[in-house]
C-alpha positions in Angstrom: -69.2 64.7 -108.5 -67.2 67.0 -110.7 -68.1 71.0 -109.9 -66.3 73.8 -111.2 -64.1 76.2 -109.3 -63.8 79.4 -110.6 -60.7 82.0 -109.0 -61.0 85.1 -111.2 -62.8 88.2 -109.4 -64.6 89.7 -112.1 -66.1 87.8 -115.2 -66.5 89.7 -118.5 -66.8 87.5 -121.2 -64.8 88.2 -124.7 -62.7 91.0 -122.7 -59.7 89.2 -122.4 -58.5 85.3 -122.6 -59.1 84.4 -119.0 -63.0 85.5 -120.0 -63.0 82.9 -122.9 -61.5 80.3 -121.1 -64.0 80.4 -118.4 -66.8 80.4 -121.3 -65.0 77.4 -123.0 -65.3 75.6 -119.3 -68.6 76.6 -117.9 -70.4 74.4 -121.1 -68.8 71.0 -119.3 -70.6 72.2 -115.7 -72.5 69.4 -114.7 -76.7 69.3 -114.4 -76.3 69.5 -110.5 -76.8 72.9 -108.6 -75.3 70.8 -105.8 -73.3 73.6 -103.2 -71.0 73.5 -100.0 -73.5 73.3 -96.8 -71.7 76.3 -95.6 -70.6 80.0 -97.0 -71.1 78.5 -100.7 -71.7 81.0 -103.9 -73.3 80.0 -107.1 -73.1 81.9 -109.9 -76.0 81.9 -112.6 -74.7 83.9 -115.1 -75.9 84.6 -119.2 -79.5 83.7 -118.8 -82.7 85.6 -120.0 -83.9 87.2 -116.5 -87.9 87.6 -116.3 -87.3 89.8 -112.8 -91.3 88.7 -112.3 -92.5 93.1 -112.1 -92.2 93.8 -115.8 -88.4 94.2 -116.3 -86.2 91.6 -118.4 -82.2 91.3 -118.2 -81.5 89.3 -121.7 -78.3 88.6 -120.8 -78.2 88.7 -116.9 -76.4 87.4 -113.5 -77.8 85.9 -110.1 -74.9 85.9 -107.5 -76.5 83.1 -104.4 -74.9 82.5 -101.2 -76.5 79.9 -99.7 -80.5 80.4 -99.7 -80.3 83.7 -100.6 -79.9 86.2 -103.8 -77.4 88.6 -102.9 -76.4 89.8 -106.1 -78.6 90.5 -109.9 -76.9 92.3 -112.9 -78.3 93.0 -115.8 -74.9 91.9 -117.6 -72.2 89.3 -117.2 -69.7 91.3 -115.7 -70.6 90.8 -111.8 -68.0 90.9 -108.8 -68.4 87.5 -107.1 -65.8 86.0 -104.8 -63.1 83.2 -105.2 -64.5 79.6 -105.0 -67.7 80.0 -106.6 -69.3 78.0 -108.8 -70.3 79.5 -111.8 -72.9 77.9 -114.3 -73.8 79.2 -117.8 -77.3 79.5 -118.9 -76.8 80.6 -122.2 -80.3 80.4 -123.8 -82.4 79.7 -120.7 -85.0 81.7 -119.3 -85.1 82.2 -115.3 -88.0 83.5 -113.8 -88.8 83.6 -110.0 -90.8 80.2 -108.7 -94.3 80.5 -108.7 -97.1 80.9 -106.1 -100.5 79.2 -105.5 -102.6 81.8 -103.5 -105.2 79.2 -103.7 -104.9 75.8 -102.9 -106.3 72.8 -100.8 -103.7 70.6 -99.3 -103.8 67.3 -97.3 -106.4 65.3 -98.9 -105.1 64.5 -102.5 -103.1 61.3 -102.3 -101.3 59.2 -104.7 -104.1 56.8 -105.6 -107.3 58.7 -103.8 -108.7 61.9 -102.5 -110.2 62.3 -98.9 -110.2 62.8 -95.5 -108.5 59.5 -95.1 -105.4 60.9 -96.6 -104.7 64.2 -94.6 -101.1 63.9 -92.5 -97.7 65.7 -92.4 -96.6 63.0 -94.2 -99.2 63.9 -97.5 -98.5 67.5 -97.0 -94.9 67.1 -97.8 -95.9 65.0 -101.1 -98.3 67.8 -102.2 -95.0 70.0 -101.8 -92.9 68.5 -103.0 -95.3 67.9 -106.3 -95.3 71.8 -106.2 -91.5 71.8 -106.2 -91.2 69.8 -109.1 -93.8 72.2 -111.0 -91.7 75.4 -110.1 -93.5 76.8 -106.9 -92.2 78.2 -104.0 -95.0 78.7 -101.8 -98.5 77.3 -101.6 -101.8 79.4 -100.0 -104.3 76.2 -98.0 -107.3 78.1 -98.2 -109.5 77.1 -95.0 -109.4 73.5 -94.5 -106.1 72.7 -92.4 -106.5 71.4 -88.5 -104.8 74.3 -87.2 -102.5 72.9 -84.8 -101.1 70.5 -86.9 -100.8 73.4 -89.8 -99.2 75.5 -87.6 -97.2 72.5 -86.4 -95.9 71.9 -89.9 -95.3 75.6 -90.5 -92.8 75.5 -87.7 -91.2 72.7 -88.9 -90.4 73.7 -92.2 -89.2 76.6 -91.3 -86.8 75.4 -88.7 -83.4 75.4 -89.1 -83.1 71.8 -91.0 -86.6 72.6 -92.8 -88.2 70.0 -94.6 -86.1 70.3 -97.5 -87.6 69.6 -101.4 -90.7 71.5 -99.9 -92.9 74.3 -101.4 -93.6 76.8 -98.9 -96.7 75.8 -96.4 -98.6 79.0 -95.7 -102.5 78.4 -94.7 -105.4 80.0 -93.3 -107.8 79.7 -90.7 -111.8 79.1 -91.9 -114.7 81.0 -91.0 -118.5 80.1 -92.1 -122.1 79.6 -90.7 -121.6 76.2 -88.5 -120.6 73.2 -90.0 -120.7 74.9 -93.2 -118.1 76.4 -96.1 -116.3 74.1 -98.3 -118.4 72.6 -101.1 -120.3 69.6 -99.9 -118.4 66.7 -100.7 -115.0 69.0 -99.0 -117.3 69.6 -96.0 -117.9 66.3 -94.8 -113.7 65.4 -95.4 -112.9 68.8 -93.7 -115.6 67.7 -90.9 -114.0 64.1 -90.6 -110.2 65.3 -90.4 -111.5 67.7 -87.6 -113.2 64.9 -85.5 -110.2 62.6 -85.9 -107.8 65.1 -84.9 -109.4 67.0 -82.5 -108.6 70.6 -84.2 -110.5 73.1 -85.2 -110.6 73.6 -89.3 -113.6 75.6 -89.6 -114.9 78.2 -86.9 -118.8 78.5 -87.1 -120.2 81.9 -86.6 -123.5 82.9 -85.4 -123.3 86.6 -84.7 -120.9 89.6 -84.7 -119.6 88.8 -81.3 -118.6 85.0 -82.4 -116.7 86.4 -84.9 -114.8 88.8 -82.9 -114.1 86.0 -80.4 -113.4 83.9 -83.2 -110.9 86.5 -85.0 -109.1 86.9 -81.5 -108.6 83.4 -80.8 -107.0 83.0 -84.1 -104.7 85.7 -83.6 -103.4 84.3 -80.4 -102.4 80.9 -82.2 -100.4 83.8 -84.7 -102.4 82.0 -88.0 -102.0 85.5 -90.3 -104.8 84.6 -92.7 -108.7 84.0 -92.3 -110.9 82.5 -95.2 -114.7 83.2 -95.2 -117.2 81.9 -97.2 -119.8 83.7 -98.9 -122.0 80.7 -100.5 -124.9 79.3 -99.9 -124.3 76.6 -102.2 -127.0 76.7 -104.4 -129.3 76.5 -101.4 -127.6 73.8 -99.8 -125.9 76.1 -97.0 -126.5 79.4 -95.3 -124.7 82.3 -96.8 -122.3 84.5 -94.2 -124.6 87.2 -93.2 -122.9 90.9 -94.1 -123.0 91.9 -90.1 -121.2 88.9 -89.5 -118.4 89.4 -91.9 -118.5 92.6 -91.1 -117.6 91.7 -87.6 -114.7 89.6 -88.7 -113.2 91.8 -91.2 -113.1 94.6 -88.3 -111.7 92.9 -85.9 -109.2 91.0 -88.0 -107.9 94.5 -89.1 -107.1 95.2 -85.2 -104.7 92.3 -85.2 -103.4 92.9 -88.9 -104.9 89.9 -89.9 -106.2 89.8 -93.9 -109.3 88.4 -94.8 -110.0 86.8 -98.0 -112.8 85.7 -99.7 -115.2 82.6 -101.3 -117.5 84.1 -103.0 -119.6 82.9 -105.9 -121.7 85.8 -107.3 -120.2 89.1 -108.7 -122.8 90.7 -106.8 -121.5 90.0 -103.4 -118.0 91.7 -104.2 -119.3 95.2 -103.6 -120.7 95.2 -100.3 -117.4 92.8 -99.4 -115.5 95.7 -100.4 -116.5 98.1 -98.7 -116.0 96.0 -95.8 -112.5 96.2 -96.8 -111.8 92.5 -97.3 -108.0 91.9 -98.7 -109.0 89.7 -101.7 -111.2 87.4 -103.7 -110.1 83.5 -104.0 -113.1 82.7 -106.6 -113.2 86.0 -109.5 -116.4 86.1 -110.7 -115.5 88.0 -113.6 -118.2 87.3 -116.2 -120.9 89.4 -117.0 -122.0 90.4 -113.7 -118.3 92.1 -112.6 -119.2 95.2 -114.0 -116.3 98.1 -114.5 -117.9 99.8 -111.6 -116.7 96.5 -109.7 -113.2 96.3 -110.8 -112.6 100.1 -110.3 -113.9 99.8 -106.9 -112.1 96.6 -106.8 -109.3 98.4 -107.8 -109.7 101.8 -105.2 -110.1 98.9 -101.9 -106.4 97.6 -103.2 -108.0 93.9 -103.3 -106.5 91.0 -105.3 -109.0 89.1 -107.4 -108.2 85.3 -108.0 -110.1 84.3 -111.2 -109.5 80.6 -111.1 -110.9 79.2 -114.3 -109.0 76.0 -114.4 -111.0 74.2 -112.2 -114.3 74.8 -114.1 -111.8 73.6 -117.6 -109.9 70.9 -116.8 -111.9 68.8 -115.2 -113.7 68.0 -119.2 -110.0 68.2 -120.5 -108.1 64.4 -120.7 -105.4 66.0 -119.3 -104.1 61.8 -118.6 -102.9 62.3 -121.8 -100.7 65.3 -120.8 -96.9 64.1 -120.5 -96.2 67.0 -118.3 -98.8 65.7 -116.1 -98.8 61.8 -116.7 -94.8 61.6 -115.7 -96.1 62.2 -111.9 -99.2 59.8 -112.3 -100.2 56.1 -111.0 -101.0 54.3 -115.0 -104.6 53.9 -113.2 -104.8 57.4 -112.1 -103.5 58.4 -115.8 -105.9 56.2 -117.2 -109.3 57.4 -115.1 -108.1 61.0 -116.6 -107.7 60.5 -119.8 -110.8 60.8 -122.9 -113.9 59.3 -122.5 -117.2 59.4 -124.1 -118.9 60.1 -121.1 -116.7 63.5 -120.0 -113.0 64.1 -120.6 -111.9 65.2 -124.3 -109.2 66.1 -126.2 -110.2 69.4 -127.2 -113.5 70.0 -125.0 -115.9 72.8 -127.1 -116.1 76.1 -125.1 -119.1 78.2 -124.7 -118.7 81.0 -126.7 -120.6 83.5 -124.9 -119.3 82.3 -121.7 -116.1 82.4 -123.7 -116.5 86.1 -124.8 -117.9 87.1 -121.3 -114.8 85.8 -119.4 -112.7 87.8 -122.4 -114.6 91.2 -121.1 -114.4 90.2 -117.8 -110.1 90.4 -118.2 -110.3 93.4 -120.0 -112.1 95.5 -116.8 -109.7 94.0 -114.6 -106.6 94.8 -116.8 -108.2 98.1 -117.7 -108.9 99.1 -113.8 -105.1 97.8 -113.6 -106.7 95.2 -110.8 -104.1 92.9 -109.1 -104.8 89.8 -110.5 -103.1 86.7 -108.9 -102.4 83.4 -110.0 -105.0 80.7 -107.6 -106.2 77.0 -108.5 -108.2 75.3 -105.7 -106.0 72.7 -106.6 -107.1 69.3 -104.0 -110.2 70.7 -103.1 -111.8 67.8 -106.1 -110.3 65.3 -106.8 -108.1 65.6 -109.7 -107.3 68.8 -109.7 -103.5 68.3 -109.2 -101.1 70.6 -107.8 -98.7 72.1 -109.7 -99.6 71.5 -112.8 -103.1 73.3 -113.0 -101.1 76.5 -112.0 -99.2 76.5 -115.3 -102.5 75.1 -117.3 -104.3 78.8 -115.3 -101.5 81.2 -116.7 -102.2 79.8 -120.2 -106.2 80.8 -119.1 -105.0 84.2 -118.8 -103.0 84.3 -121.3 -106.0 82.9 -123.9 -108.4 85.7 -122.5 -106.1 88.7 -122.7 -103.1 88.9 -120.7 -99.9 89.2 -122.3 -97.3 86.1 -121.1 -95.5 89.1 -118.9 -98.5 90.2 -117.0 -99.1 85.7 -116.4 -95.7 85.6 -115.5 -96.3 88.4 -113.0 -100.3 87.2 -111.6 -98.2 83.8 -110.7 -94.5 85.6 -109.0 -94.6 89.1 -107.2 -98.5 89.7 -107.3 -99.0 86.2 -105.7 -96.1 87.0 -103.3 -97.8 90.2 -102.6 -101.4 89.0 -101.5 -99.6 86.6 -99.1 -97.5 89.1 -97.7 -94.4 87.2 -99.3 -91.7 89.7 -98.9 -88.6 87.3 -100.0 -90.6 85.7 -103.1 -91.6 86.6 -106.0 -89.0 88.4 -107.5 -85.6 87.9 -108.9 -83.6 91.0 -106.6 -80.8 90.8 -104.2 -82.1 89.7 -100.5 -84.6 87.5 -101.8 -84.6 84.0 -101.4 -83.4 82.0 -104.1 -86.2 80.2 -105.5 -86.0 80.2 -109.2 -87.7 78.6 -112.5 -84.7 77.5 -114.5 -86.5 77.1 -118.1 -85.3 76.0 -121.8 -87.4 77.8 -123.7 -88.9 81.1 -123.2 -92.0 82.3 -121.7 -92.9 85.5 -123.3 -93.2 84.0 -126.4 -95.4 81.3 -125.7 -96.4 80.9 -122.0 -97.0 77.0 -122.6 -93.1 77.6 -122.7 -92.7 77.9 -118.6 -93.4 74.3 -118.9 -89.9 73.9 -120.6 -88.5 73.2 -117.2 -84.6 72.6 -116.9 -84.1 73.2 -113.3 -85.8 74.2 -110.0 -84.2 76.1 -107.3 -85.7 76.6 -103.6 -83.3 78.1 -101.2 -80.9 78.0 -103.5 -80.6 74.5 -104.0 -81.8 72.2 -106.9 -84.5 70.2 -107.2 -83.9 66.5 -107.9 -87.0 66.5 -109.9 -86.5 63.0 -111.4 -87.1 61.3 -107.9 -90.8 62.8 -108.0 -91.7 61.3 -111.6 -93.6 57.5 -112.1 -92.9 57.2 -115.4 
């Protein structure tokens, strides 16, 4: 494989003929990001840099040794060393890979979805389907066996890794016994538990089983705890406040954050001022008052609005080529229109419409975090990846500008997850870029103009993912 070496210390195009030389060679690089195993530098140089907190370089630099950004410039003159490969972007956008905060992984297969399905072996498909969408790190809210998570954590961040891979970061689950996920989740989450012998959901009966719950988690070092706040349309029994209460204090003692299923607006206050660290399900219609999302706001919590699951599941998104290329023709075919659910163009409510509009505008105006979230695998076909760039256009549709999208799905996601190498394009982060051919600020539908995909620095052999 051809790659190009490049000897001169300094590159400033149009200052001198070594500069236009090197511009005349970097348009025959090859596709391949490809690098030396060892010491290698990769230069990324004339691109459109969306940094991912507000601030653009239109004609910027990423210097990369190895997994990790070492260098950024907001111009093309950059020092980099002898022996690196340069590669011009001219006309691309790069933005920093996205995050799911909220996901479900395990039981989404190729050709089914259940408890049937969980394994190491599916959790590195679902990753790698995130790679090939542009994410570097996926949330699995709650319904992970946690030895095997932690297991798998391990793993991938061993020295070889599991290379290809989305981050694996996951949480611990807390509800009223044998309760939490949505029904049809419960009994899979309930199965996978039995057949491995691991604990997924801890039930809690009082404010000394939480403690004792909160403390056992923190021993097995899981950083995250979900609790459910749902009873399911009368179904389950709603988390009772002293019990949260309970876990939310005692989680604070080992530096643990909690986060939140909730399903009525109404809860959020009293959640709040049990200092909870975020909300996975925003209930942001007309019950999320401003009252909410400035007190929202004043707790420093993250809301997660997650409309996509509610949409797409009336959408024939089978029809989508940016979906369908990753598709089974059967599963395709099951998700495209029919008269019975899936359409085209689905009609929205427009009060629910207009409700959800007003809903943004408190949390934008109360300057809430707002953080991109999916619950993708926790139905069936709700796929991974791709519903986390079909939620930015969401946002976008209901009043966030593409840069605020851009930034719910990099730094703020990074943020809520404690993600201090991710998120943003800055020396000392790790190198996991969205390489795109169009860009995203003028249409967000645009970060799905994906050229390349970097995750520690290395590319993304996206074509081995796609079926057709």
């Amino acid at each position: 494989m051809l790659t190009l070496k490049i000897d001169c210390k300094t590159f400033a195009p149009f200052t001198n003929s070594l500069a236009l030389i090197c511009m005349l060679w970097l348009s025959f690089v090859p596709r391949s990001l490809a690098q030396d195993p060892e010491g290698a530098y990769l230069l990324l140089q004339n691109a459109r840099l969306v940094i991912g907190d507000g601030n653009i370089f239109d004609r910027g630099s990423i210097l990369i040794r190895e997994s990790q950004i070492i260098a950024v410039s907001e111009s093309l003159a950059i020092e980099f060393p002898e022996q690196t490969v340069v590669i011009n972007l001219e006309g691309k956008t790069i933005i920093p890979a996205l995050i799911d905060a909220h996901a479900h992984l395990g039981y989404q297969g190729a050709d089914s979805w259940g408890a049937e399905n969980y394994s190491a072996d599916n959790l590195i498909a679902n990753l790698r389907q995130y790679a090939y969408y542009g994410f570097s790190a996926v949330f699995s809210a709650g319904s992970d066996p946690e030895e095997l998570a932690l297991e798998f954590q391990q793993e991938q961040n061993s020295g070889t890794g599991i290379p290809g891979t989305a981050r694996f970061i996951f949480s611990a689950g807390m509800a009223p016994p044998g309760q939490g996920p949505n029904n049809q989740f419960l009994d899979h989450a309930l199965q996978v538990a039995e057949s491995t012998g691991m604990t997924i959901l801890h039930g809690i009966t009082s404010p000394q089983s939480a403690r004792l719950a909160v403390r056992e988690i923190a021993e097995k070092g899981i950083p995250f705890i979900k609790i459910w706040v749902d009873d399911r349309a009368g179904t389950q029994h709603k988390l009772e406040p002293e019990n949260y209460r309970a876990i939310v204090d005692e989680a604070r003692a080992y530096n643990l954050s909690v986060f939140v299923h909730q399903q009525s607006a109404e809860d959020m206050p009293a959640l709040l001022d049990a200092k909870v660290n975020g909300f996975l399900h925003g209930r942001i219609g007309a019950g999320y008052t401003s009252a909410i999302a400035e007190q929202t706001k004043a707790a420093d919590a993250f809301v997660i609005p997650n409309l996509g699951l509610g949409e797409l599941r009336f959408e024939a998104i089978g029809d989508d080529t940016f979906l369908s290329a990753l598709l089974l023709p059967e599963i395709a075919a099951g998700l495209m229109a029919s008269e019975s659910q899936r359409q085209v163009n689905p009609a929205r409510d427009e009060i629910a419409e207009q409700e959800l509009r007003e809903g943004f505008a408190r949390l934008l105006a109360a300057k809430v975090d707002i953080v991109l979230g999916t619950d993708a695998g926790a139905v069936p076909d709700h796929p991974f990846g791709y519903t986390g760039h079909r939620e930015l256009e969401i946002f976008v549709r209901l009043g966030m500008t593409p840069m605020q999208a851009i930034i719910a799905g990099t730094s703020k996601a990074a943020q809520s997850l404690g993600l201090t190498d991710l998120g943003l394009i800055e020396a000392g982060y790790s190198a996991d870029l969205l390489i795109l051919d169009d860009n995203p600020l003028n249409d967000i539908r645009n970060t799905r103009s994906i050229n390349r995909v970097l995750l520690k620095g290395r590319e993304i052999d996206r074509s081995q993912l796609e079926i057709n």
